[in-house]
C-alpha positions, -999 to +999 in steps of 0.1 A: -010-243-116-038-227-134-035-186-137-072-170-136-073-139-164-080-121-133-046-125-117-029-125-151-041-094-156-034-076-127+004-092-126+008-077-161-004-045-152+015-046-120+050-049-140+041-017-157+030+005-128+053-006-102+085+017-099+071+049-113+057+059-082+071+046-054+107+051-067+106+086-080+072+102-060+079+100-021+103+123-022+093+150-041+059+148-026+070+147+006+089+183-002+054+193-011+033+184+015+058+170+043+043+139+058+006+147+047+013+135+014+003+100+025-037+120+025-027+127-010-021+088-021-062+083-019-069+116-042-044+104-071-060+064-066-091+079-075-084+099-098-064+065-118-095+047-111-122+065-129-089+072-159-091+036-160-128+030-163-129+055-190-100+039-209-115+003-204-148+016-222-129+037-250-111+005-257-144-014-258-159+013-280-124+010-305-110-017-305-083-015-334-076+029-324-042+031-317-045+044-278-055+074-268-050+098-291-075+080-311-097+082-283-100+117-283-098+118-322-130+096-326-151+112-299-142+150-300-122+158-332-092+163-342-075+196-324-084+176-290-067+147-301-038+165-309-034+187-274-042+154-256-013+138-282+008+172-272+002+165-235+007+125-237+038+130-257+054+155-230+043+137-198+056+101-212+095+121-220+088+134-186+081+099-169+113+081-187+135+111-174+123+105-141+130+066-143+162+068-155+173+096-129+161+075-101+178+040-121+213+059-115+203+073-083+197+041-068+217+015-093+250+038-100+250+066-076+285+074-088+275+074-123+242+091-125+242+103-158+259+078-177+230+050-158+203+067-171+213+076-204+221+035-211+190+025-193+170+051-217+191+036-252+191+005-237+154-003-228+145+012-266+160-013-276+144-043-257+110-026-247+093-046-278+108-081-258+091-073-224+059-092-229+032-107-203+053-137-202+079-123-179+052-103-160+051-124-134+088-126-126+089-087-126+055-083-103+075-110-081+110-094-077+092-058-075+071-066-048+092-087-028+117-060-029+090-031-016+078-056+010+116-063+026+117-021+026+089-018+044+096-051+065+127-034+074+113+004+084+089-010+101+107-037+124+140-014+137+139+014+157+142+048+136+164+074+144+156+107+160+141+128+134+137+165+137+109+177+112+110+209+097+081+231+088+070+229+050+058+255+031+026+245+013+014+217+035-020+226+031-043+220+002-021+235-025+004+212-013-014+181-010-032+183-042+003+190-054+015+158-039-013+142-053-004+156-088+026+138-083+018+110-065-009+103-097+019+088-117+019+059-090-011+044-107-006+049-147+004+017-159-032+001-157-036+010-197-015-021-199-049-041-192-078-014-203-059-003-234-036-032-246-020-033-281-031-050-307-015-077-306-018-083-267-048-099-249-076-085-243-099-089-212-136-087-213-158-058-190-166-085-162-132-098-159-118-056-153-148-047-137-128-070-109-089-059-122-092-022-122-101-021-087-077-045-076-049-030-092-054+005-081-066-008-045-030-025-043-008-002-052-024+024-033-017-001+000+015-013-010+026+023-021+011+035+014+029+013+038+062+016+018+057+052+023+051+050+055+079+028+067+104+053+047+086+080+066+090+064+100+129+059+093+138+091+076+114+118+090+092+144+064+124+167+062+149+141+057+128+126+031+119+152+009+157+158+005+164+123-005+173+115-042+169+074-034+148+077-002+143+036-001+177+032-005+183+060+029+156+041+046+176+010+047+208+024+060+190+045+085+174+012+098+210-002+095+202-026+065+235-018+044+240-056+035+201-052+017+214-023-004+224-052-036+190-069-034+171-034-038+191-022-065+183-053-083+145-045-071+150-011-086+168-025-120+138-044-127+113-022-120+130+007-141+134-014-171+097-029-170+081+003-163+103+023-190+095+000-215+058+006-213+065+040-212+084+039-242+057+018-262+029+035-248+048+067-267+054+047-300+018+040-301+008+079-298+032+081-327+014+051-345-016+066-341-006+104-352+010+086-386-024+067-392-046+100-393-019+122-416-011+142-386+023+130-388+045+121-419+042+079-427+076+065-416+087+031-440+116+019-411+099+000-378+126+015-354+121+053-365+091+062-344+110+038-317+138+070-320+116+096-318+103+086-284+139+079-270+151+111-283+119+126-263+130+110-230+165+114-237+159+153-236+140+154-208+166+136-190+193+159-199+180+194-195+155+184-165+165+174-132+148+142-121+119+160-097+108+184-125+109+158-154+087+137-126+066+170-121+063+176-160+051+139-166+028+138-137+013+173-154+016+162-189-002+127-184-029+145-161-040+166-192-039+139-219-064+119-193-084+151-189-091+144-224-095+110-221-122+113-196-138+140-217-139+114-244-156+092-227-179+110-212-202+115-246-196+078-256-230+061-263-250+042-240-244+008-251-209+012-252-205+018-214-194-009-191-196+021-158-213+051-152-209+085-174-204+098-137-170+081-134-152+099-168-173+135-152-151+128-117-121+118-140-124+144-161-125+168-129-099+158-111-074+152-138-077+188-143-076+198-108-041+173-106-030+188-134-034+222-127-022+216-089+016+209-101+049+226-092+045+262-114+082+257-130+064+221-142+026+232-154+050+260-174+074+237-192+042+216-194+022+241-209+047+249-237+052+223-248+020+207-254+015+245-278+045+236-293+036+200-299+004+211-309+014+233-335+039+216-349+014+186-351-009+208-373+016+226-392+027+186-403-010+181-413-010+214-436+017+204-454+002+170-462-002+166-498-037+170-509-058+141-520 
């Protein structure tokens, strides 16, 4: 069977952006917003889709930067680059927290802690293994599991559901939802942004894969939340640590509990590890410019990044490392899109109007998050920050 680079594409970035969202976001959301969240799915899909344009052309534009951070670097300067470093840095600890709380919630229930710390030490060990050529086995699994959820919510009867009020579930608590929700989407750098030594699609073949991708996991992410809606109720939900997993056995589908944890066990560990290397290349990218020390061992930036998530996941419980990640990445694409907003003509593949709407509502996501999250947010990209600078004054001279 011949693969298109099309498909292959959007199967690789699938593996990376399924999980993240679906598993950790419907919950929290829902507490947010109650069962308007599902409004809030569309604001966070656009908001991924112009971040994705605007990375797509950056990459263009660079093609050897290390990510990002070298993004920002080349087209506004160095102190951006660094905040958007701070905020990358933060909101990728933040993600991994989140995955490996939902891993045990779902996988170990009995064993929370102990799950998600091994998942964390474990993946940082393997992440540099998951490659494309397992992409479509993950893609498979992962959305064959999803669809049997929502086969399931959808096909029995749900229980009666009382729903309680929720405070903020007007606009301050949909864009909130939507801050959240935003994580849903952020594996699409695995396509727009790839590593150097992964492939690399031309502008006609993503001007077809970025919408695609974002397109469908905004529908598959939808009806999944929908169908867990239907079974659990708004207030049910946004009290569930593993709401797929309460779905099922609300809809009396005990006997499917193994085959979603193995859905689950996949998705965590393919997600994670482009979390993890995603982090290792902000790293990459801060030793190249002097801003952090040269390392001479491969696996030391490898433990820097683990011993980001592994904090995260032990002094924040899963919702507010899921809110801090969801805040943290919203900021590093505010500068993304800010970036790419003032690159040249020639090297545009979409309109400058797409990184301006990106650029808006990254902020605006950003901005909208839980208050205990834009706080620990918000310190710790200044403390990032000025620990990044206070590296690059002590650099040797010359």
């Amino acid at each position: 069977m011949t693969v298109t680079p099309r498909a292959g594409a959007v199967v690789l970035a699938l593996g990376a952006t399924l999980g993240v969202g679906v598993l950790t976001g419907l919950a929290p959301a829902a507490a947010l917003a109650g069962p308007w969240f599902l409004v809030a799915l569309p604001l966070a899909a656009l908001t991924a889709l112009c971040c994705a344009f605007s990375t797509a052309d950056q990459h263009r534009a660079y093609p050897d930067a290390p990510g990002g951070y070298a993004y920002i670097r080349n087209q506004l300067g160095p102190w951006p680059a660094r905040i958007g470093a701070g905020a990358h840095l933060i909101g990728r600890a933040g993600v991994a927290a989140a995955l490996a709380g939902t891993f045990g919630a779902y996988v170990f229930p009995t064993d929370r802690g102990l799950a998600g710390l091994a998942l964390l030490l474990g993946t940082a060990v393997l992440s540099r293994h998951v490659r494309g050529r397992v992409g479509w086995v993950v893609a498979a699994v992962v959305v064959g599991v999803l669809a049997l959820v929502t086969l399931v919510g959808f096909s029995v009867a749900p229980p009666e559901n009382v729903a309680a009020p929720v405070d903020g579930a007007g606009f301050d608590g949909i864009m909130g939802a939507a801050s959240l929700l935003f994580i849903a989407f952020t594996g699409f750098e695995r396509v727009t942004a790839p590593h150097p030594d992964e492939k690399t699609y031309t502008a006609k073949t993503l001007h077809v894969v970025i919408p695609v991708l974002i397109g469908g996991v905004l529908v598959l992410t939808a009806l999944v939340g929908v169908a867990v809606l239907r079974q659990l109720g708004s207030a049910r939900l946004a009290l569930s640590p593993a709401p797929l997993r309460d779905a099922l056995v609300a809809a009396d589908g005990e006997a499917l509990l193994p085959v979603l944890a193995i859905g689950v066990a996949v998705a965590a560990v393919a997600s994670l590890s482009f979390v993890l290397g995603s982090t290792r290349r902000t790293l990459v990218g801060l030793t190249e410019t002097g801003d952090l020390p040269k390392v001479r061992a491969p696996w030391a930036l490898d433990a820097v990044g683990t011993a980001l998530a592994v904090a995260a996941f032990l002094f924040l419980p899963p919702t507010t490392a899921l809110a801090v990640g969801a805040c943290g990445t919203a900021f590093y694409y505010g500068f993304t899109n800010a970036g790419a907003r003032v690159l040249l003509h020639e090297d545009r593949t979409w309109p400058m109007r797409t990184a301006c709407l990106g650029l808006g509502m990254s902020v605006l996501l950003a901005m909208s998050a839980p208050a205990e999250a834009l706080v620990i947010t918000a310190v710790g990209i200044a403390v990032g920050t000025g620990l990044l600078a206070l590296g690059r004054l002590r650099q040797p001279v010359g």
